[in-house]
mmCIF file of the N, C-alpha and C atoms, coordinates in Angstrom:
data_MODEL
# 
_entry.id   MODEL 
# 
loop_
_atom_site.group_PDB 
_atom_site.id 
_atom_site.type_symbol 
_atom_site.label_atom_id 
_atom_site.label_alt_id 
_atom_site.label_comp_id 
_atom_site.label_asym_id 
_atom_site.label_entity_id 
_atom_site.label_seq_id 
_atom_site.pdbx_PDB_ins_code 
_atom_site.Cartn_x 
_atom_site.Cartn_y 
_atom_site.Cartn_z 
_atom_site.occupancy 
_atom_site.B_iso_or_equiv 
_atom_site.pdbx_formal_charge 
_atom_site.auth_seq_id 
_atom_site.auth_comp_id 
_atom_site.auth_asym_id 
_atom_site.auth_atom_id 
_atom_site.pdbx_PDB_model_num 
ATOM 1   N N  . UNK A 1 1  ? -13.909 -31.573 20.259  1.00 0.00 ? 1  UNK A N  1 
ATOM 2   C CA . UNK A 1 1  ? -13.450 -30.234 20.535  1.00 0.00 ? 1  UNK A CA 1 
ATOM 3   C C  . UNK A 1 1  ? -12.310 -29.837 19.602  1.00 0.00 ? 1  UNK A C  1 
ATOM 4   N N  . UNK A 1 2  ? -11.333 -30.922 19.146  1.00 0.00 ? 2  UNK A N  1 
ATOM 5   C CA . UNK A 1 2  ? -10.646 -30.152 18.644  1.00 0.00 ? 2  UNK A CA 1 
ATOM 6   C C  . UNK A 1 2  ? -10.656 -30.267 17.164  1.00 0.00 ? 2  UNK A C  1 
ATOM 7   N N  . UNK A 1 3  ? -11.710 -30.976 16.526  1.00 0.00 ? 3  UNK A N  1 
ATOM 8   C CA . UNK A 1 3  ? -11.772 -30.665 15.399  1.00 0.00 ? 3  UNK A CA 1 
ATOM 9   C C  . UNK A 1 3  ? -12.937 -29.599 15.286  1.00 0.00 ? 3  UNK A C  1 
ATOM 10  N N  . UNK A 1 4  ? -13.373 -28.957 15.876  1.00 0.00 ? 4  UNK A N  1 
ATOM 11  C CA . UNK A 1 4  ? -14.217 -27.460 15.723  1.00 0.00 ? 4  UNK A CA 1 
ATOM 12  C C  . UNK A 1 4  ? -13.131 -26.309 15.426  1.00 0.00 ? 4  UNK A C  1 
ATOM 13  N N  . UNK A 1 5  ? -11.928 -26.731 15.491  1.00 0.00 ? 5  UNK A N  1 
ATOM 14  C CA . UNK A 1 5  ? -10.835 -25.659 15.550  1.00 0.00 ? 5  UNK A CA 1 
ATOM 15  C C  . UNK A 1 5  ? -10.326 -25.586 14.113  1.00 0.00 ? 5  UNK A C  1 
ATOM 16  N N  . UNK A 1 6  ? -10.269 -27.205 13.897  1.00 0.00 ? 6  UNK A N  1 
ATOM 17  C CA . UNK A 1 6  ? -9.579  -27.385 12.264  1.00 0.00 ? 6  UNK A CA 1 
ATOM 18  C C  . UNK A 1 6  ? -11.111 -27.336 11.205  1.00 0.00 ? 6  UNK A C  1 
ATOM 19  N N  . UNK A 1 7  ? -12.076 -26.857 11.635  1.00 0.00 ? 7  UNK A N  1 
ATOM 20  C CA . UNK A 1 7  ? -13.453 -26.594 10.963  1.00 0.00 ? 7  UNK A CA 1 
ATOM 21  C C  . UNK A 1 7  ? -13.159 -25.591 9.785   1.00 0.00 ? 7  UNK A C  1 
ATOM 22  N N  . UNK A 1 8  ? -12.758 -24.293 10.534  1.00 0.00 ? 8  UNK A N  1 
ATOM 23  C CA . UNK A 1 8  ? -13.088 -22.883 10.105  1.00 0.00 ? 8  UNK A CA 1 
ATOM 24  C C  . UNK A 1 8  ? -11.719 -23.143 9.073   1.00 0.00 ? 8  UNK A C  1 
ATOM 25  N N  . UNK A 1 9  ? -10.412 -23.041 9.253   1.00 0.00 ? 9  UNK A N  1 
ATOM 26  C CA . UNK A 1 9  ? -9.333  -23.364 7.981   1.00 0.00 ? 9  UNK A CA 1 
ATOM 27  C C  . UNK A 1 9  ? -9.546  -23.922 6.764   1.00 0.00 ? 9  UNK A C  1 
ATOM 28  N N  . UNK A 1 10 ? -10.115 -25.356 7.304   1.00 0.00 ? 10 UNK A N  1 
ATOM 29  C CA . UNK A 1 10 ? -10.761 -26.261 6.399   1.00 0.00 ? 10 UNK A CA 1 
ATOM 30  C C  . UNK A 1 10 ? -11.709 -25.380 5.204   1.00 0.00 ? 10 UNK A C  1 
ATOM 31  N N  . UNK A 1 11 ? -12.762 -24.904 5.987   1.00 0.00 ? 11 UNK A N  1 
ATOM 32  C CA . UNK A 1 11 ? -13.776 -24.004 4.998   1.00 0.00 ? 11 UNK A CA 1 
ATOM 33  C C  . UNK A 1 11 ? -13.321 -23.199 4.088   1.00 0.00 ? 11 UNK A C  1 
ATOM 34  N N  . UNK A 1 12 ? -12.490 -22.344 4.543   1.00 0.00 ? 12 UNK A N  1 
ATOM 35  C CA . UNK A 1 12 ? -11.566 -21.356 4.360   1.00 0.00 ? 12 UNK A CA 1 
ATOM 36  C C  . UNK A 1 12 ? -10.521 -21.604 2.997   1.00 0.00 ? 12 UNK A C  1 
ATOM 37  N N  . UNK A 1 13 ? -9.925  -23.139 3.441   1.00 0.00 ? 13 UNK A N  1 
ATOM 38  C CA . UNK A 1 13 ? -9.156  -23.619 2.367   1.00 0.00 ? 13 UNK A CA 1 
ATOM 39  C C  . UNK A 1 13 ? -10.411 -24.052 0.832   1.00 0.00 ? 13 UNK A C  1 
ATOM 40  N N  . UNK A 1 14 ? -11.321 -24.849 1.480   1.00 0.00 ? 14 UNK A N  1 
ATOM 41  C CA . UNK A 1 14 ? -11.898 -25.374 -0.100  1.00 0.00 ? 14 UNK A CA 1 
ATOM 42  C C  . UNK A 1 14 ? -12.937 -24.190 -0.485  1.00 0.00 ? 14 UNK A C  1 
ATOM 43  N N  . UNK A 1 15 ? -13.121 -23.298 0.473   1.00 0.00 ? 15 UNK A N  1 
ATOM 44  C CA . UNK A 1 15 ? -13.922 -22.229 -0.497  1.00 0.00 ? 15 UNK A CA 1 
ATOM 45  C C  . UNK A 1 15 ? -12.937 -21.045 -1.452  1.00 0.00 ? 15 UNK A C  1 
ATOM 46  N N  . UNK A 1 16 ? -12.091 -20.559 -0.813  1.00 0.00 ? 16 UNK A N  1 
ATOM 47  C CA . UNK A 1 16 ? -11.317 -19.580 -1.304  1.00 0.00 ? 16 UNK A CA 1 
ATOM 48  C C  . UNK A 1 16 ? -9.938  -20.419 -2.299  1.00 0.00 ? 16 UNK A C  1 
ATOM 49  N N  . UNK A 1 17 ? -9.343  -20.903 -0.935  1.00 0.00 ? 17 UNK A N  1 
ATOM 50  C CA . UNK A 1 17 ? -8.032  -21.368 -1.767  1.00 0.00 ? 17 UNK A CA 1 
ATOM 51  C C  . UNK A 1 17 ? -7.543  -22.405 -2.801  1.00 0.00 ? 17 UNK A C  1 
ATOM 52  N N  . UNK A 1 18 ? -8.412  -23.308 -2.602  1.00 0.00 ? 18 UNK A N  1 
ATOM 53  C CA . UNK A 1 18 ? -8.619  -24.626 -3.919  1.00 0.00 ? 18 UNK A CA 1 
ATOM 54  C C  . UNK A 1 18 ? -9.266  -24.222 -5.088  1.00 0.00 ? 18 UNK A C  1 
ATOM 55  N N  . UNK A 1 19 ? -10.184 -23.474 -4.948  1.00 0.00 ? 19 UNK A N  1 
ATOM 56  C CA . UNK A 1 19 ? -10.591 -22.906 -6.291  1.00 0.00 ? 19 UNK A CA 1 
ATOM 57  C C  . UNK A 1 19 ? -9.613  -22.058 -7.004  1.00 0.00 ? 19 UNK A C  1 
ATOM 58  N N  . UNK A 1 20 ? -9.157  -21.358 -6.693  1.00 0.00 ? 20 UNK A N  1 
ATOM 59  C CA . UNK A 1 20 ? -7.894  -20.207 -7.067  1.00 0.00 ? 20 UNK A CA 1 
ATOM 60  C C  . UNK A 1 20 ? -6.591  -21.344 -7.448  1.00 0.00 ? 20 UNK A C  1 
ATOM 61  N N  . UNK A 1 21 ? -6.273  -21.821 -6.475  1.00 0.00 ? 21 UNK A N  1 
ATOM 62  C CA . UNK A 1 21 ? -5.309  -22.947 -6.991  1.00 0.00 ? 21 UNK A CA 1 
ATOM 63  C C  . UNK A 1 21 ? -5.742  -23.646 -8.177  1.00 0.00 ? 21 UNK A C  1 
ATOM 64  N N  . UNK A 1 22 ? -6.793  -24.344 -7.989  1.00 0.00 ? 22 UNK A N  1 
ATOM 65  C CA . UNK A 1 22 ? -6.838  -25.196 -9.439  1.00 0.00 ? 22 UNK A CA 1 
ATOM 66  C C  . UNK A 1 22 ? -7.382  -24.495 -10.695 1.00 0.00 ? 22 UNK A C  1 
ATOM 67  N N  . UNK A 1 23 ? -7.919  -23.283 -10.851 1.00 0.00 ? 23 UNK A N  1 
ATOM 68  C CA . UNK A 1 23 ? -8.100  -22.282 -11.760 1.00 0.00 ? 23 UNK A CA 1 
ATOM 69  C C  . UNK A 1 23 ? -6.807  -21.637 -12.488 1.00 0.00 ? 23 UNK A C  1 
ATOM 70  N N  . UNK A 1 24 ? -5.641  -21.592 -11.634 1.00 0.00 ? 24 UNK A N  1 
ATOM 71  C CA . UNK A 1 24 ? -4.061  -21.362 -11.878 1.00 0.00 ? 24 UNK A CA 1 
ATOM 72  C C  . UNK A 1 24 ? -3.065  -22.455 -12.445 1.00 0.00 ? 24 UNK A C  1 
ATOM 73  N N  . UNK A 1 25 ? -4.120  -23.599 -11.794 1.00 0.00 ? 25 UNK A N  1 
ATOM 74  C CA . UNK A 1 25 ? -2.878  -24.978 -12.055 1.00 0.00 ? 25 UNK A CA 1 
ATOM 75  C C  . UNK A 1 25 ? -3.507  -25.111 -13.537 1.00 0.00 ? 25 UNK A C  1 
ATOM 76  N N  . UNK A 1 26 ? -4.895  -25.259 -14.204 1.00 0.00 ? 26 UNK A N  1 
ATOM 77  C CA . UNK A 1 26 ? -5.321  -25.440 -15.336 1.00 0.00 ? 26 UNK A CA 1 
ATOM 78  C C  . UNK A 1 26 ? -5.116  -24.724 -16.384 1.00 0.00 ? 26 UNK A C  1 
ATOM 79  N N  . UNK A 1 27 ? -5.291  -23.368 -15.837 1.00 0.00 ? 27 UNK A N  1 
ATOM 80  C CA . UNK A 1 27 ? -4.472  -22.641 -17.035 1.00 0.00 ? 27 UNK A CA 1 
ATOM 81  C C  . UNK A 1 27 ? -2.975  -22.547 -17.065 1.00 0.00 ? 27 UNK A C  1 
ATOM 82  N N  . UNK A 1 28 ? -2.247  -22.792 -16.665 1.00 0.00 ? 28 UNK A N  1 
ATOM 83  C CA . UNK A 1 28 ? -0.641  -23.048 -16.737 1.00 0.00 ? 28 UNK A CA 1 
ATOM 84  C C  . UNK A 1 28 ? -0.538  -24.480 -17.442 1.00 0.00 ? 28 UNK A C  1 
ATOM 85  N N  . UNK A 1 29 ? -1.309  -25.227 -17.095 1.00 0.00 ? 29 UNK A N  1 
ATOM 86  C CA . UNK A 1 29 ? -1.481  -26.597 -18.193 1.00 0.00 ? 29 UNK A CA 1 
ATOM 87  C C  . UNK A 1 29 ? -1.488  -26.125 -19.637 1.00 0.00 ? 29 UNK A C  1 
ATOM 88  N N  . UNK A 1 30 ? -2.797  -25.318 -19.576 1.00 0.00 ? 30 UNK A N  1 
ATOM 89  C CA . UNK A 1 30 ? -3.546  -24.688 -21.471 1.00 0.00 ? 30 UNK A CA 1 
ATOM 90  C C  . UNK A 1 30 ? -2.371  -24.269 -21.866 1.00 0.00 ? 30 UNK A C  1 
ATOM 91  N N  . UNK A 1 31 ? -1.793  -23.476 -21.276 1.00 0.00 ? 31 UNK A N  1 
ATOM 92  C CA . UNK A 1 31 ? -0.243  -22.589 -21.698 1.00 0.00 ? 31 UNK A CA 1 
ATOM 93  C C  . UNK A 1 31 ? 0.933   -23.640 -22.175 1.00 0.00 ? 31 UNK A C  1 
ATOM 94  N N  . UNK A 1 32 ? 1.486   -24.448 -21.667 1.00 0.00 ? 32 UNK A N  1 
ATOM 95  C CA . UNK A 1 32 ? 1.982   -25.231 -21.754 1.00 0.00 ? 32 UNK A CA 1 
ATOM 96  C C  . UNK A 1 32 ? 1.774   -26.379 -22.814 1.00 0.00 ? 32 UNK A C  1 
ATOM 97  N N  . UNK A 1 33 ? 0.433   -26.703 -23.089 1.00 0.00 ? 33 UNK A N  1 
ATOM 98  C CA . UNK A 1 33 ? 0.146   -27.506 -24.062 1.00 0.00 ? 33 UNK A CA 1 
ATOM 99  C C  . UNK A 1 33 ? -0.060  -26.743 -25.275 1.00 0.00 ? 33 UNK A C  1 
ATOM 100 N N  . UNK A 1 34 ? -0.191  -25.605 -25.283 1.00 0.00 ? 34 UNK A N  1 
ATOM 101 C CA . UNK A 1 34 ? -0.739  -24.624 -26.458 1.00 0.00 ? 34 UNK A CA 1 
ATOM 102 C C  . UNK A 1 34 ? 1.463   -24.536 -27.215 1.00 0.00 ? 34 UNK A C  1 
ATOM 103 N N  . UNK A 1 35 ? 2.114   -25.105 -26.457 1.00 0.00 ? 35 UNK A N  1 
ATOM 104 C CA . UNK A 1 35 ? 3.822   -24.882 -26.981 1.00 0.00 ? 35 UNK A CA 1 
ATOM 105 C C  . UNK A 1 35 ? 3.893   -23.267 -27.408 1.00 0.00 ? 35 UNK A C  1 
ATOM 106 N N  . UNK A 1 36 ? 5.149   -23.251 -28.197 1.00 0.00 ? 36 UNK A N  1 
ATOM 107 C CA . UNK A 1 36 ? 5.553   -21.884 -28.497 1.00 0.00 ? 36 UNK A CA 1 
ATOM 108 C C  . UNK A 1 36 ? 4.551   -21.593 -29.597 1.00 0.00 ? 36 UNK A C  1 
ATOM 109 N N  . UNK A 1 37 ? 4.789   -19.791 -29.070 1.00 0.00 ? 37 UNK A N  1 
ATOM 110 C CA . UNK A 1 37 ? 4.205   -18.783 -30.479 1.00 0.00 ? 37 UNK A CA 1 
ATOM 111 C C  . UNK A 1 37 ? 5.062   -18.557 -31.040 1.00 0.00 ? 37 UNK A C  1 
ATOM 112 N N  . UNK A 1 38 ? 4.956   -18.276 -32.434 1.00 0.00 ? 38 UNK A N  1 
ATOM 113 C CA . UNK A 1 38 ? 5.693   -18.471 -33.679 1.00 0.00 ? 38 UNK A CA 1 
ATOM 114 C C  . UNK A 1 38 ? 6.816   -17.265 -33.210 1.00 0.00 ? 38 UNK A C  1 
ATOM 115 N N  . UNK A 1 39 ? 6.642   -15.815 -32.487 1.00 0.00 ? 39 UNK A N  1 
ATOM 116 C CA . UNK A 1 39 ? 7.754   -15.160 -32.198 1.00 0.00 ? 39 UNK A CA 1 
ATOM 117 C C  . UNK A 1 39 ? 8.539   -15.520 -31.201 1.00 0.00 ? 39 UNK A C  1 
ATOM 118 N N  . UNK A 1 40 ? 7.989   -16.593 -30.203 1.00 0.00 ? 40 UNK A N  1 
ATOM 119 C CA . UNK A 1 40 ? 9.161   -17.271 -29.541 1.00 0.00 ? 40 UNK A CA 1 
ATOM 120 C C  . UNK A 1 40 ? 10.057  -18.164 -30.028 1.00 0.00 ? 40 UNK A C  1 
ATOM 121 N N  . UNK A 1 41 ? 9.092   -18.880 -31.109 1.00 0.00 ? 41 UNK A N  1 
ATOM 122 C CA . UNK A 1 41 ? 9.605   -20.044 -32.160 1.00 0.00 ? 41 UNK A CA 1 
ATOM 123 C C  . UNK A 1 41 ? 10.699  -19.602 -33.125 1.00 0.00 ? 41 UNK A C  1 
ATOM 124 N N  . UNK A 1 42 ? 10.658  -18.178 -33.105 1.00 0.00 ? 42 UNK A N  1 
ATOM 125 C CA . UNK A 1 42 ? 11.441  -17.402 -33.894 1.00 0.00 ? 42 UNK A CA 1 
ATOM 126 C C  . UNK A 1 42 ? 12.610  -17.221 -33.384 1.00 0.00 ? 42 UNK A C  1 
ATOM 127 N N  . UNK A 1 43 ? 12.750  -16.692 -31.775 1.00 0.00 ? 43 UNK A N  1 
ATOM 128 C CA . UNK A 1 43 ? 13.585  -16.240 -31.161 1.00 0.00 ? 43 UNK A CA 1 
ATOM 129 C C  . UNK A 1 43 ? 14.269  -17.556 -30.676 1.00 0.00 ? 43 UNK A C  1 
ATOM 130 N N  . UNK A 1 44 ? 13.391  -18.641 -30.661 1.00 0.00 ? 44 UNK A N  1 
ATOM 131 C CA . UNK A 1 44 ? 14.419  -19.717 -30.030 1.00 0.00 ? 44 UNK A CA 1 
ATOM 132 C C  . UNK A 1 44 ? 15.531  -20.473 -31.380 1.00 0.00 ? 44 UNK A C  1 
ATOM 133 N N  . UNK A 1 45 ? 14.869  -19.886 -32.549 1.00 0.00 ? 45 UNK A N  1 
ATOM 134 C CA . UNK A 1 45 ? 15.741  -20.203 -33.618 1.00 0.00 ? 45 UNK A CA 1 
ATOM 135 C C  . UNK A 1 45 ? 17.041  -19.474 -34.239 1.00 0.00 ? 45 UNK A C  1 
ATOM 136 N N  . UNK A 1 46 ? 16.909  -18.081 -33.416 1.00 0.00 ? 46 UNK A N  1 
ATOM 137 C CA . UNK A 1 46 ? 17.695  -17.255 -33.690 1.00 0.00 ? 46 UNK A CA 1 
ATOM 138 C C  . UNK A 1 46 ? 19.172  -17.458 -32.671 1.00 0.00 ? 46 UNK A C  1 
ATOM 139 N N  . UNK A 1 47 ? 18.683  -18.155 -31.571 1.00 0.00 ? 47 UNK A N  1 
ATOM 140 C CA . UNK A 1 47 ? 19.292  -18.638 -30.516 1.00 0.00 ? 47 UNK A CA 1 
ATOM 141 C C  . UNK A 1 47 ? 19.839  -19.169 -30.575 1.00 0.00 ? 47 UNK A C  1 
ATOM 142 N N  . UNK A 1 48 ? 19.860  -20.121 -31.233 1.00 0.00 ? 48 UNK A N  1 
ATOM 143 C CA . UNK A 1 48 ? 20.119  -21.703 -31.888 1.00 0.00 ? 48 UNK A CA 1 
ATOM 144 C C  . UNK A 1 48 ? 21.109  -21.311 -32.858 1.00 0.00 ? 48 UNK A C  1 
ATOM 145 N N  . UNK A 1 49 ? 21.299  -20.611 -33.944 1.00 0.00 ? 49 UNK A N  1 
ATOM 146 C CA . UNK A 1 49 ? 21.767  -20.093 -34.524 1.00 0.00 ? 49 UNK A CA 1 
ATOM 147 C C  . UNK A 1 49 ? 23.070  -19.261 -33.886 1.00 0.00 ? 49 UNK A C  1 
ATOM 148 N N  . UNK A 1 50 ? 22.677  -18.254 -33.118 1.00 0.00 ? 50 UNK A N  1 
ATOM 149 C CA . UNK A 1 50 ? 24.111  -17.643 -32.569 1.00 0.00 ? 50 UNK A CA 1 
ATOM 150 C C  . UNK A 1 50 ? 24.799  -18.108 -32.257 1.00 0.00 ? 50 UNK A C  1 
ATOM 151 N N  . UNK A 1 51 ? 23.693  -19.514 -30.990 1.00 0.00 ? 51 UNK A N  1 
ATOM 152 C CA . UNK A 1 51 ? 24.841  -21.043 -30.143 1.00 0.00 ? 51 UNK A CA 1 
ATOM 153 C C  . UNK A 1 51 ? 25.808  -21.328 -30.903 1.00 0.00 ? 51 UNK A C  1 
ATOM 154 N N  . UNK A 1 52 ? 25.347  -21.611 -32.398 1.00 0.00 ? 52 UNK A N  1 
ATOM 155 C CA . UNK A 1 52 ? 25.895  -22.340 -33.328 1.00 0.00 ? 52 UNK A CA 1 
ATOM 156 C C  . UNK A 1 52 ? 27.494  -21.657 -33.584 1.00 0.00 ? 52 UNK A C  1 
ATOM 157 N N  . UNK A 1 53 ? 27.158  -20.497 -33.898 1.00 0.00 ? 53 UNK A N  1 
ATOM 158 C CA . UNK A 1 53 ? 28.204  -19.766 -34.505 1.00 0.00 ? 53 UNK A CA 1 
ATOM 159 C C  . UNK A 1 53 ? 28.980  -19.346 -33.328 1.00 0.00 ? 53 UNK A C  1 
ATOM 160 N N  . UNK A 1 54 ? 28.653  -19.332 -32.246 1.00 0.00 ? 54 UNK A N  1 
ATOM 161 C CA . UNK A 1 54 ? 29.552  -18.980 -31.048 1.00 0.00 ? 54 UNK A CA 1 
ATOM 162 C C  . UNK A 1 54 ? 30.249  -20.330 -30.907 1.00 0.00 ? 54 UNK A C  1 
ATOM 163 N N  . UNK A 1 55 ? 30.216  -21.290 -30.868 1.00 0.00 ? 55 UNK A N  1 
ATOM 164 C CA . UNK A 1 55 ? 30.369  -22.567 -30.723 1.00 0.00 ? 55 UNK A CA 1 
ATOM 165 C C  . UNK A 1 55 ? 31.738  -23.027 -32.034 1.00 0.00 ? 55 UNK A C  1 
ATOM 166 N N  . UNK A 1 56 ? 31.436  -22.259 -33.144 1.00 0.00 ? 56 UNK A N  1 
ATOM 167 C CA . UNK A 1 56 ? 32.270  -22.344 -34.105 1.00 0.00 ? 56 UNK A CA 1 
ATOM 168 C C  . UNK A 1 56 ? 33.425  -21.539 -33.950 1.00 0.00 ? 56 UNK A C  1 
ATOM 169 N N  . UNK A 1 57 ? 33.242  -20.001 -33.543 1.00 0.00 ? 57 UNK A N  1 
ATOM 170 C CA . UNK A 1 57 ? 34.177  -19.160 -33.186 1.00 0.00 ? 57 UNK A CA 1 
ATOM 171 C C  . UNK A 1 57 ? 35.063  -19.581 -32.184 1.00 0.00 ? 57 UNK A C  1 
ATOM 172 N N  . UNK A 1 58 ? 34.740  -20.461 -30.622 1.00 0.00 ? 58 UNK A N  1 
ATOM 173 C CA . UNK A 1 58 ? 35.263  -20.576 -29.722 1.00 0.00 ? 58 UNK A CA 1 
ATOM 174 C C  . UNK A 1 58 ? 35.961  -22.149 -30.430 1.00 0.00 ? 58 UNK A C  1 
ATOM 175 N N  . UNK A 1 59 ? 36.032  -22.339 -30.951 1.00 0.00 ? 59 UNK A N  1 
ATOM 176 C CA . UNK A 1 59 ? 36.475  -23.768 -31.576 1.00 0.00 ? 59 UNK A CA 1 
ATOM 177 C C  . UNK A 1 59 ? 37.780  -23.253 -32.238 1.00 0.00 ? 59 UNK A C  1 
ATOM 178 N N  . UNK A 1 60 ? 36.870  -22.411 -33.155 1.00 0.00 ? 60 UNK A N  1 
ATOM 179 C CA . UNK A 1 60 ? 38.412  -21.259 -33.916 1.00 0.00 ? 60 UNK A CA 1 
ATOM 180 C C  . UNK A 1 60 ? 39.715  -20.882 -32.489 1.00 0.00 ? 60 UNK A C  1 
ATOM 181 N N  . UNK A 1 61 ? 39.238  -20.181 -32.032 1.00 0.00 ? 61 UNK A N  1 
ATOM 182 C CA . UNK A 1 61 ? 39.890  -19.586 -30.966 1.00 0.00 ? 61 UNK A CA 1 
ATOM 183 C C  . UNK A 1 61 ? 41.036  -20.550 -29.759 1.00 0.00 ? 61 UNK A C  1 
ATOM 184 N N  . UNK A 1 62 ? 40.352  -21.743 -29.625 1.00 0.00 ? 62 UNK A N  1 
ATOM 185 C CA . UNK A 1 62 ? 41.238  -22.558 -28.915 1.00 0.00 ? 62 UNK A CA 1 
ATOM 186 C C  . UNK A 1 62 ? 41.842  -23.333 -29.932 1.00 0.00 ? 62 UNK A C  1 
ATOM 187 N N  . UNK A 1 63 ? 41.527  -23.168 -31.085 1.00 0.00 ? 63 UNK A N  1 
ATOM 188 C CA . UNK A 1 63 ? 42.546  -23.967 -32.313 1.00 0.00 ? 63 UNK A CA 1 
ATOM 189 C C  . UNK A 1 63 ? 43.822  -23.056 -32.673 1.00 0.00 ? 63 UNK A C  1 
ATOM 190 N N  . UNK A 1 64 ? 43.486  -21.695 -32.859 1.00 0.00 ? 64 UNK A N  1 
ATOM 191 C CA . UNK A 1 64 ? 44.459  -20.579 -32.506 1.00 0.00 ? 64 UNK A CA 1 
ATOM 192 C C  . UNK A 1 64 ? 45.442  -20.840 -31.128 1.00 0.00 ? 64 UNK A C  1 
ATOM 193 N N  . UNK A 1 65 ? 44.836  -20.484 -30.419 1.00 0.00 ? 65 UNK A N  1 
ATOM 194 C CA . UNK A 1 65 ? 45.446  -21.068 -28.719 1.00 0.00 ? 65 UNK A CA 1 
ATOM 195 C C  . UNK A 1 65 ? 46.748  -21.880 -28.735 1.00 0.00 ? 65 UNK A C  1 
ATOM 196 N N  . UNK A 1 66 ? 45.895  -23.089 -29.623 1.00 0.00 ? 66 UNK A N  1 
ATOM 197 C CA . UNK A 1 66 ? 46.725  -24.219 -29.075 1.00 0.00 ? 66 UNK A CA 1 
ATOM 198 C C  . UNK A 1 66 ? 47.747  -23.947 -30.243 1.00 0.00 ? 66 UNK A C  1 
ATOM 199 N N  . UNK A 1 67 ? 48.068  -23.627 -31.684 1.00 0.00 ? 67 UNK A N  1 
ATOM 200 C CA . UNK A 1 67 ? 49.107  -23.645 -32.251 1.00 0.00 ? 67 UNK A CA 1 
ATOM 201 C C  . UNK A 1 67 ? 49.841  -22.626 -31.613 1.00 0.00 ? 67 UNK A C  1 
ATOM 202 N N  . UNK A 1 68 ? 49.742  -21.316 -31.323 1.00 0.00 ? 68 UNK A N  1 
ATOM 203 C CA . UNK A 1 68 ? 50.344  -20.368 -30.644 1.00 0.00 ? 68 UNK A CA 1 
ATOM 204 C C  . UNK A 1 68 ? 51.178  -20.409 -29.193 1.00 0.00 ? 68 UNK A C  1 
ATOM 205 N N  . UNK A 1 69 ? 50.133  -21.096 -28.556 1.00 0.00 ? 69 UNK A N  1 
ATOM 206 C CA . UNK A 1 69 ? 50.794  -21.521 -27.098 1.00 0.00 ? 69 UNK A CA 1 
ATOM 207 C C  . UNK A 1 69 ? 49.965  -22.671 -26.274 1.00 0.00 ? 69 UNK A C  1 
ATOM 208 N N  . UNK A 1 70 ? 50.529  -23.655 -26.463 1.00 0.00 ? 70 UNK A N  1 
ATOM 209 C CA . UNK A 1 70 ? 49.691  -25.034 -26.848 1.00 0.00 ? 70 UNK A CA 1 
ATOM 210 C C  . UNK A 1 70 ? 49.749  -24.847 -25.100 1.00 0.00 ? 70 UNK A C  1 
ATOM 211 N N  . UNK A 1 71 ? 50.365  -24.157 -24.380 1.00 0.00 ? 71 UNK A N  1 
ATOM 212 C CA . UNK A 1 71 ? 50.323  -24.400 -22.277 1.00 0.00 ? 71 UNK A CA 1 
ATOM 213 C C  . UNK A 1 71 ? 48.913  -23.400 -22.147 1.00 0.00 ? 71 UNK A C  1 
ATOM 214 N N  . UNK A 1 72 ? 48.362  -23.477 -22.859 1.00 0.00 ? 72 UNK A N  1 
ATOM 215 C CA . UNK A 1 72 ? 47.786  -22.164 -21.994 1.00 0.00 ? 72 UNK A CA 1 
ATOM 216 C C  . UNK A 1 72 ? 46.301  -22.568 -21.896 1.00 0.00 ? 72 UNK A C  1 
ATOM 217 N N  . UNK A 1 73 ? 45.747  -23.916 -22.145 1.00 0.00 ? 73 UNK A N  1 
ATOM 218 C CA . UNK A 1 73 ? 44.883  -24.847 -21.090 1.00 0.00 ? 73 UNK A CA 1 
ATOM 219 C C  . UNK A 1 73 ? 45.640  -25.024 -19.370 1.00 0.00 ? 73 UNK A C  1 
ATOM 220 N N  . UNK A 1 74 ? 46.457  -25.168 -19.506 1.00 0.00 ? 74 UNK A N  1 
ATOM 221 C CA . UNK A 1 74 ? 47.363  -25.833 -18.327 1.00 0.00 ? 74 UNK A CA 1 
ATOM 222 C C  . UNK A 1 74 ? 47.144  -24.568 -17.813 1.00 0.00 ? 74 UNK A C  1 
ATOM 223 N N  . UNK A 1 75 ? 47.773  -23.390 -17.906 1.00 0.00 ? 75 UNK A N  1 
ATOM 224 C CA . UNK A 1 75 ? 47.612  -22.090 -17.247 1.00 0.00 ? 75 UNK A CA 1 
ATOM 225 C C  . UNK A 1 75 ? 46.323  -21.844 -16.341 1.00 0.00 ? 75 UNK A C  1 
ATOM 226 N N  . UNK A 1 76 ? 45.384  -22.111 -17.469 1.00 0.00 ? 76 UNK A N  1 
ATOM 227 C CA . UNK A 1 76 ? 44.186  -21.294 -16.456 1.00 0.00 ? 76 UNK A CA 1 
ATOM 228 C C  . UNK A 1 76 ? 43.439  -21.882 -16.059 1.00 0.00 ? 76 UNK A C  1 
ATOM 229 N N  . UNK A 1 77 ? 43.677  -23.710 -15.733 1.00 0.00 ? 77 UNK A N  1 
ATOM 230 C CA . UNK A 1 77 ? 43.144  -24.361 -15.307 1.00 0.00 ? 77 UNK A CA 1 
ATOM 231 C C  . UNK A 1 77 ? 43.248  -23.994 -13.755 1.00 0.00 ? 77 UNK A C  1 
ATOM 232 N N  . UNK A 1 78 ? 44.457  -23.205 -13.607 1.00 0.00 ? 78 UNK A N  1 
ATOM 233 C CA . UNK A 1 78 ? 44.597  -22.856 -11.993 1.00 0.00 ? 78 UNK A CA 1 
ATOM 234 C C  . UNK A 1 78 ? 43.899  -21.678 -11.326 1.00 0.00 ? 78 UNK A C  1 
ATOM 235 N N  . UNK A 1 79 ? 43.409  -21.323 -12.375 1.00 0.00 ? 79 UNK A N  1 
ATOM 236 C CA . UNK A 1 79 ? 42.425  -19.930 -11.958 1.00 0.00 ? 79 UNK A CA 1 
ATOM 237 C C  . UNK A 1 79 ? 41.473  -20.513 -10.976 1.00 0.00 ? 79 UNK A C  1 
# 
């Protein structure tokens, strides 16, 4: 009796919902293995690049900092 109840879900799940699921899970695989397109490949290089130079500027900036007012790590550590 009470697996006549968990019958109809069951059906329900491997006709409709497993197919749709694994039709979604396979192509998100293809996507994934296919890596970047050359304009993402582009943009993640351009990225890389700004990191870079932001990374250089903020280097500048606390090198400034510290000859100017070498406390002022200590300061806003209390923020």
């Amino acid at each position: 009796m009470d697996m006549d109840i968990l019958i109809a879900p069951i059906i329900l799940f491997l006709v409709i919902v497993a197919p749709i699921w694994l039709v979604l899970h396979y192509r998100s695989k293809r996507q994934v293995s296919q890596g970047l397109t050359e304009e993402e490949f582009s943009q993640l290089n351009d990225l890389i690049g700004k990191a870079e130079k932001m990374g250089s500027r903020i280097e500048t900036l606390e090198a400034i900092l510290d000859s100017q007012s070498p406390e002022w790590r200590a300061k806003h550590e209390h923020l």
